[in-house]
C-alpha positions as CSV (number, residue, x, y, z in Angstrom):
1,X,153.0,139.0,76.7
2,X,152.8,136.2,79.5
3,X,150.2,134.5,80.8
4,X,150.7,133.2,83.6
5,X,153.7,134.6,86.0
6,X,154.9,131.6,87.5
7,X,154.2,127.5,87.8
8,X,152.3,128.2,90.8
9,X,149.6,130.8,89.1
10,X,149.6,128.8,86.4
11,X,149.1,125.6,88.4
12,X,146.4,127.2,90.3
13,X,145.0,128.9,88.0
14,X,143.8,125.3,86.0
15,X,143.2,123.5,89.2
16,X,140.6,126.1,89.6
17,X,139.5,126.5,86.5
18,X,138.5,122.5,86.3
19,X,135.9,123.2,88.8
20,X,134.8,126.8,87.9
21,X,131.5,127.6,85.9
22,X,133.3,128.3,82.2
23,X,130.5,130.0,81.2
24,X,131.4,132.6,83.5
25,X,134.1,135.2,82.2
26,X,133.7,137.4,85.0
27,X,134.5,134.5,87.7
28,X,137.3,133.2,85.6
29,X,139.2,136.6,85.3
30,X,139.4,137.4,88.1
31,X,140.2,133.9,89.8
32,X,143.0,134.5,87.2
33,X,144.1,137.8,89.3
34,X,143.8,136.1,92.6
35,X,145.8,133.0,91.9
36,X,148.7,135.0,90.7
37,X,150.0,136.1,94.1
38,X,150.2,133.3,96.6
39,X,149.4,135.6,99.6
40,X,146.1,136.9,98.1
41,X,145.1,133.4,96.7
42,X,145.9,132.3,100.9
43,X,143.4,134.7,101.9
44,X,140.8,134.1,98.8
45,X,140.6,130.6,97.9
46,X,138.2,129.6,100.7
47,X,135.9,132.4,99.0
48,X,135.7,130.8,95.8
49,X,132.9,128.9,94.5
50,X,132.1,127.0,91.6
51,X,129.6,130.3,90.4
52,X,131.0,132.9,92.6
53,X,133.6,134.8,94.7
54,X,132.3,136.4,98.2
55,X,134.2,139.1,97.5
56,X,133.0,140.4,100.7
57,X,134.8,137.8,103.2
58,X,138.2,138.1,101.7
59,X,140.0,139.8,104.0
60,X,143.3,140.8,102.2
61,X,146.0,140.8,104.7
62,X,150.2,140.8,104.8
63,X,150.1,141.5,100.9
64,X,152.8,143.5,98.9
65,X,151.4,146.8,97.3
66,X,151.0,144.5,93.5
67,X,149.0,141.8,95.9
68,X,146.8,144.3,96.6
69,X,146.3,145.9,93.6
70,X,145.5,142.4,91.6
71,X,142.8,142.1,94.5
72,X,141.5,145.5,93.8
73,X,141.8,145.0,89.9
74,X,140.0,141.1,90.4
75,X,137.0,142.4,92.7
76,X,136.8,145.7,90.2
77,X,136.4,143.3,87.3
78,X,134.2,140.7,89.0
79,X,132.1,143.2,90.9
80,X,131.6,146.1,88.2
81,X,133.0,148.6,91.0
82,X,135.2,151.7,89.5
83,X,137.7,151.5,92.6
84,X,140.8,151.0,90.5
85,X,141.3,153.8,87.9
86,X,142.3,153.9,84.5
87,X,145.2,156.0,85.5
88,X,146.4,154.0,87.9
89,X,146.6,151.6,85.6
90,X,148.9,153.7,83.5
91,X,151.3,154.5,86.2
92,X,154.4,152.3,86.9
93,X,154.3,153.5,90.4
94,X,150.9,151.8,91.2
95,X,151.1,148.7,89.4
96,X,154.7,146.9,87.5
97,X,154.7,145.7,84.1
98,X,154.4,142.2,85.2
99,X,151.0,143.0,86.7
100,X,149.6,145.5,84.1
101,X,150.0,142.5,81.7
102,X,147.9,140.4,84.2
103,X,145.3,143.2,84.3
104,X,145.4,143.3,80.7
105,X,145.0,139.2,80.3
106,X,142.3,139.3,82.6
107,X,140.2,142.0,81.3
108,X,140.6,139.6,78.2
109,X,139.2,136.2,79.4
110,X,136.7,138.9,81.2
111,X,135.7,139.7,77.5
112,X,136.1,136.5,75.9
113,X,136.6,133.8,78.6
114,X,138.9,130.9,78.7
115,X,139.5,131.1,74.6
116,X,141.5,134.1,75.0
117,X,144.3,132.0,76.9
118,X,143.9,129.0,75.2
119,X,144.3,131.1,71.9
120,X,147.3,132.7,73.4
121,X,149.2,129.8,74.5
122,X,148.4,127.5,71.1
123,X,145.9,125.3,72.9
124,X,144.8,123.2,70.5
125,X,142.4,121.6,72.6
């Protein structure tokens, strides 16, 4: 399963991540989600703090229908809210495999932070 979907999520991703609180899973996941499409991270990364996403000020605009549902997915995990469904989850039409494997990897560093990627890429560090 991948981790990151391309040099520029993964770039992003630890740019970020270098300046994020690491104590905080929640943050981390789903900065994870919203650096893997380059249109959503456009319209998030002025929203990002080192504790916290204003989740409220992103204002989601020109993204494909997986763009939106990482956004979705990301504020779902950060926020608590229940506006993405388990069944949509499940269903190839709302969501490809390439982004039900972020979803997955996400709600994994939500559970056990950064170790869960640095496990899965062999991270000795």
């Amino acid at each position: 399963m991948m981790i990151f979907i391309n040099t520029f999520h993964q770039n992003t991703f630890m740019n970020q991540y270098n300046r994020l609180n690491h104590e905080n899973s929640k943050l981390l996941a789903a900065v994870y989600l919203l650096s893997a499409d380059k249109r959503l991270w456009d319209c998030a990364w002025r929203f990002v703090y080192k504790n916290g996403i204003s989740f409220a000020k992103i204002k989601p605009k020109h993204l494909s229908a997986d763009g939106y549902t990482l956004f979705c997915a990301a504020r779902d995990i950060y926020l608590g809210s229940r506006h993405f469904s388990l069944s949509e989850l499940a269903d190839p039409a709302v969501i490809d495999r390439s982004g039900f494997c972020l979803v997955l990897n996400a709600m994994g560093i939500r559970r056990y932070g950064y170790s869960y990627i640095k496990k899965k890429v062999g991270d000795k560090s």
